[in-house]
C-alpha positions as a Markdown table, in Angstrom:
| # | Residue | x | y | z |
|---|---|---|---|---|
| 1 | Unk | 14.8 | 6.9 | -36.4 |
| 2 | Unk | 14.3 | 10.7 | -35.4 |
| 3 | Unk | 17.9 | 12.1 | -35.3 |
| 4 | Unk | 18.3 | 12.3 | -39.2 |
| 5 | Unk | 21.4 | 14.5 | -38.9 |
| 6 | Unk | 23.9 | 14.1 | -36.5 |
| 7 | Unk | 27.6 | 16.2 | -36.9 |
| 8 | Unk | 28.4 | 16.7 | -33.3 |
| 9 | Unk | 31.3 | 14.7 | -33.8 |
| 10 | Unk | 32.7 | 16.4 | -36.6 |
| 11 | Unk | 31.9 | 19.5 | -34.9 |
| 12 | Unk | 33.3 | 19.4 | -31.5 |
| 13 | Unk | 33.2 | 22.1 | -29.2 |
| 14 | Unk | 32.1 | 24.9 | -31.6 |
| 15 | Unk | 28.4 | 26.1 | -31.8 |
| 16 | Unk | 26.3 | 24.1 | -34.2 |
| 17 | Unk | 23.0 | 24.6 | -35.3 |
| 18 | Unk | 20.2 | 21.8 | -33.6 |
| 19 | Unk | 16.8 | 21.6 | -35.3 |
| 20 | Unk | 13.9 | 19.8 | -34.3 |
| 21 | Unk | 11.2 | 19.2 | -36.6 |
| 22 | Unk | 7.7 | 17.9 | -36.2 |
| 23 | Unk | 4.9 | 17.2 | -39.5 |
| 24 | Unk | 1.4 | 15.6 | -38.1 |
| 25 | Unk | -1.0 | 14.6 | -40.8 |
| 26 | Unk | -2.4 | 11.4 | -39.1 |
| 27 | Unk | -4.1 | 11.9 | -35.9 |
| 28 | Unk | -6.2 | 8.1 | -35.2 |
| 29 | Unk | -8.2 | 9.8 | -32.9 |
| 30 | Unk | -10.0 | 12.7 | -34.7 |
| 31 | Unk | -12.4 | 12.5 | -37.5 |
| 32 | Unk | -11.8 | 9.7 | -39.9 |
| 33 | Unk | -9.3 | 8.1 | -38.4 |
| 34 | Unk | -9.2 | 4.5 | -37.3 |
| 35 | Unk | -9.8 | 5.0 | -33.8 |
| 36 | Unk | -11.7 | 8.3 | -34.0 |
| 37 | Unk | -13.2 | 9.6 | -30.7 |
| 38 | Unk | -16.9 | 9.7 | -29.8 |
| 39 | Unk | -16.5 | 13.8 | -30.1 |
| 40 | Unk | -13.3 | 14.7 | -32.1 |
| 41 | Unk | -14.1 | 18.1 | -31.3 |
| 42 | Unk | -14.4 | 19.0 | -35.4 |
| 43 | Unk | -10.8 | 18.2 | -36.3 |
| 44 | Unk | -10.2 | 15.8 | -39.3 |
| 45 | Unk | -7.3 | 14.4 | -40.6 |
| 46 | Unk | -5.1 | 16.8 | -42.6 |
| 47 | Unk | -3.0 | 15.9 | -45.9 |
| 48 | Unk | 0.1 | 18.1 | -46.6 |
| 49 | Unk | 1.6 | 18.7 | -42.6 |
| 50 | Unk | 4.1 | 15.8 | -42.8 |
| 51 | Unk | 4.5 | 16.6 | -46.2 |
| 52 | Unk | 5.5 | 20.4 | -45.4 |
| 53 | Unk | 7.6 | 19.4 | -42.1 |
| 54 | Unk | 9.8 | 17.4 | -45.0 |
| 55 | Unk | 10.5 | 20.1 | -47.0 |
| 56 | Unk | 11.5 | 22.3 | -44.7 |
| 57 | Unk | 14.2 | 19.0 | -43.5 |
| 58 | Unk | 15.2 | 19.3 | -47.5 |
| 59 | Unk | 15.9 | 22.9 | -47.2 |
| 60 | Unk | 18.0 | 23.0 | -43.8 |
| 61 | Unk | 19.9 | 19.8 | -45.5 |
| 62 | Unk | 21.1 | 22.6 | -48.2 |
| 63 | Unk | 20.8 | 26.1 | -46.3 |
| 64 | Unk | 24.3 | 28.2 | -46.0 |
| 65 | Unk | 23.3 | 28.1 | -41.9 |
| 66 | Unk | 25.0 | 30.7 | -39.4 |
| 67 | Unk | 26.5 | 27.5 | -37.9 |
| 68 | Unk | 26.9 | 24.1 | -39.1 |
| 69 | Unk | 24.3 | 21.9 | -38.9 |
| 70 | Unk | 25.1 | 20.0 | -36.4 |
| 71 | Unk | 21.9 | 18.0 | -35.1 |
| 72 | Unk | 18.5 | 17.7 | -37.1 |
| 73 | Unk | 15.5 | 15.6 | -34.8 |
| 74 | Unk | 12.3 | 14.7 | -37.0 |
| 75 | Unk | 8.9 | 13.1 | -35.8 |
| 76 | Unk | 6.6 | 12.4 | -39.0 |
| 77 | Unk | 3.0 | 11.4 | -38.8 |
| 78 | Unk | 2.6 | 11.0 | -42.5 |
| 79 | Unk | -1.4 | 10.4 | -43.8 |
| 80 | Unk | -2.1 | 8.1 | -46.1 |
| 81 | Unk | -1.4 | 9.9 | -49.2 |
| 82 | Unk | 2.0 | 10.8 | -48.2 |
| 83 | Unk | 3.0 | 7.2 | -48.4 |
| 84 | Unk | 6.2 | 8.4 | -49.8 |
| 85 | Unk | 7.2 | 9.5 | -45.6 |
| 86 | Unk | 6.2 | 6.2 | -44.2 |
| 87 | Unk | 8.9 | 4.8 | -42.2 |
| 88 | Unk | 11.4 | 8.2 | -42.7 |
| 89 | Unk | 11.3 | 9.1 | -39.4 |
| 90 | Unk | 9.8 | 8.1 | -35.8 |
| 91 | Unk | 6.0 | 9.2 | -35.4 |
| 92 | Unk | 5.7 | 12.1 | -33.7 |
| 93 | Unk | 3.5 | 10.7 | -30.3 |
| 94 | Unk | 3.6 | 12.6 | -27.1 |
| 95 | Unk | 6.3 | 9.7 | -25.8 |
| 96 | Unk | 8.7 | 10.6 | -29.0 |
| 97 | Unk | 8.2 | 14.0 | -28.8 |
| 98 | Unk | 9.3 | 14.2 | -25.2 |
| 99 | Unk | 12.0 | 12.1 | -25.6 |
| 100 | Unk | 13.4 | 14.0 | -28.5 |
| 101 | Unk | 12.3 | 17.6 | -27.0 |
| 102 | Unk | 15.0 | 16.8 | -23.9 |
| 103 | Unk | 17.7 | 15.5 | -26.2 |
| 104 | Unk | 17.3 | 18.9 | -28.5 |
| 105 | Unk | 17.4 | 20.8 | -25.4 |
| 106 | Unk | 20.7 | 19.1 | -23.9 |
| 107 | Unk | 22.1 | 19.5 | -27.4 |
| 108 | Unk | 21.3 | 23.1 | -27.8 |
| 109 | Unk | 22.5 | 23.3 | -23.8 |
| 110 | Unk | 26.3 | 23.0 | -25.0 |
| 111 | Unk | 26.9 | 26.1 | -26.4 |
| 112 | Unk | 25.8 | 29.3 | -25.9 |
| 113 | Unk | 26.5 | 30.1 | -29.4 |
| 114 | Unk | 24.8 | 27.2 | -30.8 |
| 115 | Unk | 21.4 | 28.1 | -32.7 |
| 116 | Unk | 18.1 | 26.6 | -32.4 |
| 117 | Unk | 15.6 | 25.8 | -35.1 |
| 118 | Unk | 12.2 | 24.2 | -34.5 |
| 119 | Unk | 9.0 | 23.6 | -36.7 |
| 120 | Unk | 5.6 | 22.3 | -36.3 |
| 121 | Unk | 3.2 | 21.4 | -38.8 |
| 122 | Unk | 0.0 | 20.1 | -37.6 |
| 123 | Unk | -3.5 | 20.9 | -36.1 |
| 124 | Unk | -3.2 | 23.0 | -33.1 |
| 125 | Unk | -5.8 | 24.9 | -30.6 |
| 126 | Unk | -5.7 | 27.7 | -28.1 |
| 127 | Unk | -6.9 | 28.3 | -24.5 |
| 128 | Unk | -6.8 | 32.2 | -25.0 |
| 129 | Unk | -5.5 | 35.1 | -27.5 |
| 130 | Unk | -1.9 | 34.8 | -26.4 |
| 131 | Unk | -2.0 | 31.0 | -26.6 |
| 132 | Unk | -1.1 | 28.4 | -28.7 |
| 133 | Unk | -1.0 | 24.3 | -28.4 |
| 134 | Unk | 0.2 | 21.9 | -30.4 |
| 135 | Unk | -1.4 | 18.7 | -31.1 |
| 136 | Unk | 0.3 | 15.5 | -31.5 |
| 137 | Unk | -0.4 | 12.3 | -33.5 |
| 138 | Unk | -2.0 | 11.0 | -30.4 |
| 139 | Unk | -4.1 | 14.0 | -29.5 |
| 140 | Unk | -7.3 | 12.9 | -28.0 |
| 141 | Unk | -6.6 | 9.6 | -27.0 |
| 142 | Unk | -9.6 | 7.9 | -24.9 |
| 143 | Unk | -10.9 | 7.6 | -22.6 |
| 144 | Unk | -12.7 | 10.7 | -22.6 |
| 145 | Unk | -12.5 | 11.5 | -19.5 |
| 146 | Unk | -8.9 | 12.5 | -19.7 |
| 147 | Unk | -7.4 | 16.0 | -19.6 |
| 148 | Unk | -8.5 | 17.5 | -22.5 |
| 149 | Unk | -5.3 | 18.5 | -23.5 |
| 150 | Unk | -3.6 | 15.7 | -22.6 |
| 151 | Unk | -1.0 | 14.7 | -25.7 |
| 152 | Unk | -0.6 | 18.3 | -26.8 |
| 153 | Unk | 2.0 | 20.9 | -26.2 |
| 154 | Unk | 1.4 | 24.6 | -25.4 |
| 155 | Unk | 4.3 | 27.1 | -27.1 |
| 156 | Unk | 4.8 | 29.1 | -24.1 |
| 157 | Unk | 6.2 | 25.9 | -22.0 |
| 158 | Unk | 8.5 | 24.4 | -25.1 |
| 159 | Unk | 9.9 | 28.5 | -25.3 |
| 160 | Unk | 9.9 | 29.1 | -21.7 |
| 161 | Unk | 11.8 | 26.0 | -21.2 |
| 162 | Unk | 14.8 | 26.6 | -23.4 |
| 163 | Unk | 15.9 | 29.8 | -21.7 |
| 164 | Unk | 18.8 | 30.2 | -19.9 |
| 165 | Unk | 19.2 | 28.6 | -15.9 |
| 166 | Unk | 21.0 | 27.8 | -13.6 |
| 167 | Unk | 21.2 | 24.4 | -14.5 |
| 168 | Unk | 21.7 | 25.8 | -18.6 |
| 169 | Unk | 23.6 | 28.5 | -18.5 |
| 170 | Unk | 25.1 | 27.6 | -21.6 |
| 171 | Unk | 22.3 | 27.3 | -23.5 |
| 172 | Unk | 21.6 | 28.6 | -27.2 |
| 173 | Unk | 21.2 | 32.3 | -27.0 |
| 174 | Unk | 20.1 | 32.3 | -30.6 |
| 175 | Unk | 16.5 | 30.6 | -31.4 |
| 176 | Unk | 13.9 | 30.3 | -34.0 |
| 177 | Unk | 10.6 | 28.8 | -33.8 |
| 178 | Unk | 7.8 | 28.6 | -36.6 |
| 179 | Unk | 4.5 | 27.3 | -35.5 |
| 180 | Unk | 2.2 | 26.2 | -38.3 |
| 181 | Unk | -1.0 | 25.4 | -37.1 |
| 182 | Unk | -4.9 | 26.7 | -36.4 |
| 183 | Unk | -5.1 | 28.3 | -33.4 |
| 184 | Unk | -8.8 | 28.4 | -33.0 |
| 185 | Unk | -10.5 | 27.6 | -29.4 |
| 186 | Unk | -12.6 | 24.6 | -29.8 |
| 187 | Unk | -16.3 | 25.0 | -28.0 |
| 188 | Unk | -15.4 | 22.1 | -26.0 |
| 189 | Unk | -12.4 | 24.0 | -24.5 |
| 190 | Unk | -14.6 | 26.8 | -23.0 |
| 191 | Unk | -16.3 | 24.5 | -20.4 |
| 192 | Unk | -12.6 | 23.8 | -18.7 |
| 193 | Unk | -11.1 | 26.0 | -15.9 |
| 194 | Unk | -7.5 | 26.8 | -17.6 |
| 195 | Unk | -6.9 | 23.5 | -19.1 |
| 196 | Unk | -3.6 | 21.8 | -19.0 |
| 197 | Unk | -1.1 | 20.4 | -21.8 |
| 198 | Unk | 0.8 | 18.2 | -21.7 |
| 199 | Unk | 4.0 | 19.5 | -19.9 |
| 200 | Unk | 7.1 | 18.9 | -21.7 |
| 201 | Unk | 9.6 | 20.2 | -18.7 |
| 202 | Unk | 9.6 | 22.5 | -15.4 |
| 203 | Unk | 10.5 | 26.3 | -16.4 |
| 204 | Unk | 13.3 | 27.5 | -14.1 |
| 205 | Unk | 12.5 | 30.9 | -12.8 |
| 206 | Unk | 16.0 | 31.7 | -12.4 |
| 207 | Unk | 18.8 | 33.4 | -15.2 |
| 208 | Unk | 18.4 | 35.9 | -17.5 |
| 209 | Unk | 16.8 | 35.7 | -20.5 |
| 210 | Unk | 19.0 | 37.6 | -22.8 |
| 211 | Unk | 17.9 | 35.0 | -26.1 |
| 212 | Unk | 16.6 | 36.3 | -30.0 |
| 213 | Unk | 14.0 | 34.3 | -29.5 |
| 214 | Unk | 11.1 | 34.9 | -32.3 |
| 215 | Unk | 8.3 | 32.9 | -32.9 |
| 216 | Unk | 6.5 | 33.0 | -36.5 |
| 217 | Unk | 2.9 | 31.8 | -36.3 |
| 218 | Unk | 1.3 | 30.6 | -39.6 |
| 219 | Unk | -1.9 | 31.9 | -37.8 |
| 220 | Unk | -3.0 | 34.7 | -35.8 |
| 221 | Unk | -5.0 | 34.0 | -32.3 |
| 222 | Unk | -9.2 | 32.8 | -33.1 |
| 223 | Unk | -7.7 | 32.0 | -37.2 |
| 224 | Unk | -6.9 | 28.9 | -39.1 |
| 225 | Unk | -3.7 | 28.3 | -41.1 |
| 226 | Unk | -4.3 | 27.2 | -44.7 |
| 227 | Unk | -2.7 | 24.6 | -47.0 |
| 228 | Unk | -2.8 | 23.4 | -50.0 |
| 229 | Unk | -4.1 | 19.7 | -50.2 |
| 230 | Unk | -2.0 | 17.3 | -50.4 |
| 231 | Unk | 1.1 | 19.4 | -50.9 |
| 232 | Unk | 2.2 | 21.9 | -48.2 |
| 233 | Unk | 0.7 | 24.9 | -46.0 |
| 234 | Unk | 0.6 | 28.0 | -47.4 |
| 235 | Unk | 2.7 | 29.5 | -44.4 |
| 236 | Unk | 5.6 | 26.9 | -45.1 |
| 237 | Unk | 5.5 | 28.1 | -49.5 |
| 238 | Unk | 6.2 | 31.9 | -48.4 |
| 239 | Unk | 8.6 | 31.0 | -45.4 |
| 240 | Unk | 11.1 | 28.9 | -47.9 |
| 241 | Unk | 10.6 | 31.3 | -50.6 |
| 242 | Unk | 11.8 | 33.5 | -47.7 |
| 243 | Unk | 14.8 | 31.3 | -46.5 |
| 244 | Unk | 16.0 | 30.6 | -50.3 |
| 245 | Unk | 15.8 | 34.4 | -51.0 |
| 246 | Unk | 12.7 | 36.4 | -50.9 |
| 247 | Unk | 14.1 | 37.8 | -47.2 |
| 248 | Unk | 17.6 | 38.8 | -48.5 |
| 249 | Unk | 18.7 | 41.4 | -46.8 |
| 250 | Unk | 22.0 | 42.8 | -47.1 |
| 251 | Unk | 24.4 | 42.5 | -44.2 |
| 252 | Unk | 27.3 | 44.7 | -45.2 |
| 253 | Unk | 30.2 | 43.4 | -46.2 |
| 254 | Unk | 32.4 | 40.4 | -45.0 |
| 255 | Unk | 36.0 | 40.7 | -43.7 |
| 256 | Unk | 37.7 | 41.1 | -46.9 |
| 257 | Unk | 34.9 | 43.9 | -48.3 |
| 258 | Unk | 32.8 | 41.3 | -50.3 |
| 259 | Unk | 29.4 | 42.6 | -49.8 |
| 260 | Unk | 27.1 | 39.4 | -48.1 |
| 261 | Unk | 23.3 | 38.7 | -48.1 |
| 262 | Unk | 21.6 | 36.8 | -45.8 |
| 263 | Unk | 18.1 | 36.1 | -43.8 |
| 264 | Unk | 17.5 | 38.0 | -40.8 |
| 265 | Unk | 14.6 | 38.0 | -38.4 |
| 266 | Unk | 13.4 | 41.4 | -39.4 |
| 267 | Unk | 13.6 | 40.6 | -43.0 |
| 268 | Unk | 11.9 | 37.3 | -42.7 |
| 269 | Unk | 9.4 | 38.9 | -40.4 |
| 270 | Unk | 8.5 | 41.8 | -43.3 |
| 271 | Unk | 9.1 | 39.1 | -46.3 |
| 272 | Unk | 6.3 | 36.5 | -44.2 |
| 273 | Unk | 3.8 | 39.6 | -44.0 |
| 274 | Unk | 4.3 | 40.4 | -47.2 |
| 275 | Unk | 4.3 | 36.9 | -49.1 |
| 276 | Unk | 1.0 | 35.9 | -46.9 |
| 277 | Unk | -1.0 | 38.6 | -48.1 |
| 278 | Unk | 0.3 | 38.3 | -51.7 |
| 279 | Unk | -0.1 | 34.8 | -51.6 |
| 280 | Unk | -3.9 | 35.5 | -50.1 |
| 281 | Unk | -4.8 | 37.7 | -53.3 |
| 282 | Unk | -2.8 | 34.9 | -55.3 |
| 283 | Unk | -5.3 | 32.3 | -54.5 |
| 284 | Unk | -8.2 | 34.3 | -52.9 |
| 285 | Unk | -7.1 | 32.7 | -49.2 |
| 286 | Unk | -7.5 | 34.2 | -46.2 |
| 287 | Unk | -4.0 | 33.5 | -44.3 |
| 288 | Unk | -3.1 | 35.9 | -41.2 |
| 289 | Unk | 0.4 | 35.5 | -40.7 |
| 290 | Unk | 1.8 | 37.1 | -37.1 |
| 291 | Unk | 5.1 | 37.0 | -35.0 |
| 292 | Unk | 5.8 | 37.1 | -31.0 |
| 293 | Unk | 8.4 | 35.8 | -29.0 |
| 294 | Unk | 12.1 | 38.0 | -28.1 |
| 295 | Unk | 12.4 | 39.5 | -30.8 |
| 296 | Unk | 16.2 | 41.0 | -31.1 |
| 297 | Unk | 18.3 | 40.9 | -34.1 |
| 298 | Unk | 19.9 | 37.8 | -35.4 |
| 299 | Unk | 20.9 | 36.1 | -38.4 |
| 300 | Unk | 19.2 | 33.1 | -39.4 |
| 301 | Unk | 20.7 | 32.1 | -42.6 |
| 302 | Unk | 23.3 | 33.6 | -45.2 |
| 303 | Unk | 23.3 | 33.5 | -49.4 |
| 304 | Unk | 26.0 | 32.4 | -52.0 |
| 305 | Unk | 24.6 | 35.5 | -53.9 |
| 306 | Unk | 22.4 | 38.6 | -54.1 |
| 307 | Unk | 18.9 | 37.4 | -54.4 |
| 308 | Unk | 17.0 | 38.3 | -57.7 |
| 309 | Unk | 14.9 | 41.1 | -57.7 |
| 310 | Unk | 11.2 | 41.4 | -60.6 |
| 311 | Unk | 11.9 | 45.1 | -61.6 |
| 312 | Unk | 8.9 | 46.9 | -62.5 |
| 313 | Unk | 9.6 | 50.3 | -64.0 |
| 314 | Unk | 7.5 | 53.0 | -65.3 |
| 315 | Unk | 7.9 | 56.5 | -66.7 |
| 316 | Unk | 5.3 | 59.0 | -65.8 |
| 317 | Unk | 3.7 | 60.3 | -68.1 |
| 318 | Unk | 3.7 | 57.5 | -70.1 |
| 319 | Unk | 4.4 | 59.7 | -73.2 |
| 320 | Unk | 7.7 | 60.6 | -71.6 |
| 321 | Unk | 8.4 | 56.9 | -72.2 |
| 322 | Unk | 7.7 | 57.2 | -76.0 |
| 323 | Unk | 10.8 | 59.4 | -76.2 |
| 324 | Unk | 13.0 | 58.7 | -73.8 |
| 325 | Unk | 16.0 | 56.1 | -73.7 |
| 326 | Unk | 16.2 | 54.7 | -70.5 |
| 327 | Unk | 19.5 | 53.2 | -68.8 |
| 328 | Unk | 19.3 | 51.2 | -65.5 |
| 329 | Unk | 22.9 | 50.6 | -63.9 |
| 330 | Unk | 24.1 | 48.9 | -61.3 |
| 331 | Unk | 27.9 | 48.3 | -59.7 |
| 332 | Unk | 29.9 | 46.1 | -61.5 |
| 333 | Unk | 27.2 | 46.1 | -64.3 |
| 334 | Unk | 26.9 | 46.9 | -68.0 |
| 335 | Unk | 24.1 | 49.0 | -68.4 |
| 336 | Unk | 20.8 | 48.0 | -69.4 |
| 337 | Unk | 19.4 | 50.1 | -72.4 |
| 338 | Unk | 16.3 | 50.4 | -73.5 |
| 339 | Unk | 15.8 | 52.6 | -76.5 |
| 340 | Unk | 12.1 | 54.0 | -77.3 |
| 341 | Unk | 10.1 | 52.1 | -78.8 |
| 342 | Unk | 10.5 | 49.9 | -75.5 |
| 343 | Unk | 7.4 | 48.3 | -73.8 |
| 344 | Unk | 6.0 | 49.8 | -71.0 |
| 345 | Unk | 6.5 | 49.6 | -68.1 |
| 346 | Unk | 9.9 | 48.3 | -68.1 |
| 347 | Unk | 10.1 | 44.5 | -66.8 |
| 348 | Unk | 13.5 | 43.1 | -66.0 |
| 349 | Unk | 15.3 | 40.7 | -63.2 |
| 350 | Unk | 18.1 | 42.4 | -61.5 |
| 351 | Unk | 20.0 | 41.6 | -58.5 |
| 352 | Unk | 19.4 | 42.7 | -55.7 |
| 353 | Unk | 21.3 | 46.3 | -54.7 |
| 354 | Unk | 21.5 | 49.7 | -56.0 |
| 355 | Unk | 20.8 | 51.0 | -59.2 |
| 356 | Unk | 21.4 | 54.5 | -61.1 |
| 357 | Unk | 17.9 | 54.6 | -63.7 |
| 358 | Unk | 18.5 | 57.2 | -66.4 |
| 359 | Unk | 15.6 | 58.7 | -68.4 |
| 360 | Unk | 17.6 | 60.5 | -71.4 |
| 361 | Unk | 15.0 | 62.5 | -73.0 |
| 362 | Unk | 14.7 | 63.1 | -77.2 |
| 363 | Unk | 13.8 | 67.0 | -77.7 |
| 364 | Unk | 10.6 | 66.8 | -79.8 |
| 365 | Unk | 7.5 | 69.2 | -78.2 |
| 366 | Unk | 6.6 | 68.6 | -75.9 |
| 367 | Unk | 9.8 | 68.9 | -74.5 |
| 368 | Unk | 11.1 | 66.5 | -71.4 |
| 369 | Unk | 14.0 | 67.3 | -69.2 |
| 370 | Unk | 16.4 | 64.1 | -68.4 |
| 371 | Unk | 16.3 | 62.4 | -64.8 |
| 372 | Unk | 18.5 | 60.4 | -63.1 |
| 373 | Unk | 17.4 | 58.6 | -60.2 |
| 374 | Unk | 18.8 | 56.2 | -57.3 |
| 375 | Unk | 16.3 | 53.3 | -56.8 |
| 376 | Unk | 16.9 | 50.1 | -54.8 |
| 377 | Unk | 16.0 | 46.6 | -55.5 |
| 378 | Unk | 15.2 | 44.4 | -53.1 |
| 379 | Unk | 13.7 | 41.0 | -52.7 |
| 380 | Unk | 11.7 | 39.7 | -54.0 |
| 381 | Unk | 10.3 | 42.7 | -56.3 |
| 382 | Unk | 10.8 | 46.2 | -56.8 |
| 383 | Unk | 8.4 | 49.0 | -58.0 |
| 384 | Unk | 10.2 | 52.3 | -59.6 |
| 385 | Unk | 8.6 | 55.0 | -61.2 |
| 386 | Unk | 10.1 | 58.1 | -62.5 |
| 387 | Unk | 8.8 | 61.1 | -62.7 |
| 388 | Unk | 8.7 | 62.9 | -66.0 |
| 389 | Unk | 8.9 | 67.2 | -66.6 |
């Protein structure tokens, strides 16, 4: 019960899109859980991960995708008060998560147009600045003598892993991983000489790595990642805002001159920086949202329409406003008019795109001279001013 979605059939030959996704909430062995260790290094059980890992299976279930979805692979480690998972899908253990890892990687081995798609949700740790490991449900299993990182995975290995060999030269060029986790260095860690994860597979030294391979971390290096208790991280409630069509971008126009939007790794990357640190003023949090990995231009997914836009628009001086008629219009659009007395500033949804804003100026002193101005909208809000002499 871990392959959730399987189309390969259906799909044949052609590229398909493979995602593998992972939610830990339960961990026995850290604080309050059943079999906690003697030093659980700090790290308590967590609420929402499995949770959020779920949501982001509901939204690849609906996505317009760049491919078809072709296989989805889920591990949940549900908590107690997300009783609603239990039994959905195989716990994510260091046994099921290898197993899975290798089938995702044949699968995304078929194809060198296939896509890739994987997401953690969980606790996770780091050895150094550029690290990051990922902690599964049976992270910190006695005795304690054992590897200290034994049943955890670093990112660098699952990445490293998936590029192009010899033995894969078919292998998905196109690749997206989101990491949602801490990535704070336990105290404990620093007494270790380079301590080793778990190793999920050999990295072949040979082929060229040509992939778009970005990785979006919930968390920049020596920083936690946030959630909200009991209902999903913080990261994953900007990334689907994102996906759904806070990261539109526009992509030009499709082979018979219909313009098309989508979500592309720069425009997720600038819509993730953006939502974090309006979601940190939001709610007074303290999220540091960062990206690594290849990062080279690719499409991750596309939308049925342009995304909507929360237009703010103001007239300087504001007096200007008191006089003025102002039209917004757009392509394909009846104008908007707003005839003075309008509030101010202007507050409207638009679509996203290109937009003619008229400020038609009545001739009492003192006098104003009309402006017309081109302004853009785009996702998820706009600010436009215009200035008034």
């Amino acid at each position: 019960m871990s392959l959730l979605h399987d189309a390969k059939a259906a799909i044949g030959a052609n590229p398909g899109v493979h995602a593998f996704i992972i939610g830990v909430s339960q961990y026995p062995f850290l604080g309050g859980g059943p079999q906690a260790a003697a030093d659980p290094w700090g790290m308590d059980q967590l609420t929402s991960a499995a949770s959020t890992a779920h949501k982001v299976l509901e939204w690849l279930k609906i996505a317009r995708l760049t491919a078809p979805l072709a296989t989805c692979r889920v591990l949940l480690s549900p908590s107690p008060g997300e009783a609603h998972l239990a039994g959905i899908a195989d716990p994510a253990t260091t046994d099921n998560v290898f197993a899975e890892a290798h089938a995702w990687r044949a699968d995304a081995a078929s194809h060198p147009d296939n896509v890739t798609f994987f997401y953690f949700a969980g606790h996770g740790v780091q050895r150094s600045k550029e690290d990051a490991v990922l902690c599964l449900q049976d992270f910190r299993e006695p005795p304690p003598t054992a590897p200290a990182l034994r049943r955890a995975i670093d990112v660098a290995t699952l990445c490293g892993g998936m590029s192009p060999s010899s033995t894969q030269p078919n292998i998905a060029r196109t690749q997206f991983y989101f990491i949602d986790a801490c990535r704070e260095q336990p105290g404990q860690l620093a007494k270790f000489d380079e301590p080793k994860t778990t190793a999920l597979w050999d990295m072949e030294s040979d082929g060229q790595d040509d992939r778009s391979a970005p990785i979006f971390f919930a968390s920049v290096s020596n920083h936690t990642a946030g959630a909200i208790p009991g209902v999903q991280t913080l990261f994953s409630r900007v990334l689907i805002a994102g996906l759904e069509g806070n990261a539109a971008d526009s992509l030009g126009d499709d082979d018979a001159g219909n313009p098309e939007w989508g979500v592309t790794v720069e425009s997720l990357n600038k819509a993730l920086q953006s939502g974090v640190d309006e979601l940190n003023r939001d709610l007074g949090g303290d999220q540091r949202y960062t990206v690594g990995g290849l990062l080279k231009p690719a499409r991750l997914c596309l939308l049925d329409k342009p995304p909507v836009v929360d237009v703010t628009l103001t007239v300087d001086p504001e007096a200007a406003s008191l006089v003025s008629r102002v039209m917004i219009t757009g392509d394909n659009q009846a104008p908007l008019v707003f005839n003075p007395p309008f509030v101010h500033p202007v507050e409207n949804k638009l679509s996203a795109g290109l937009y003619r804003v008229d400020v038609v100026c009545a001739p009492p002193a003192p006098p104003f001279t009309d402006q017309h101005r081109n302004k853009e909208a785009r996702a998820p809000r706009a600010s436009w001013k215009v200035k008034v002499v």
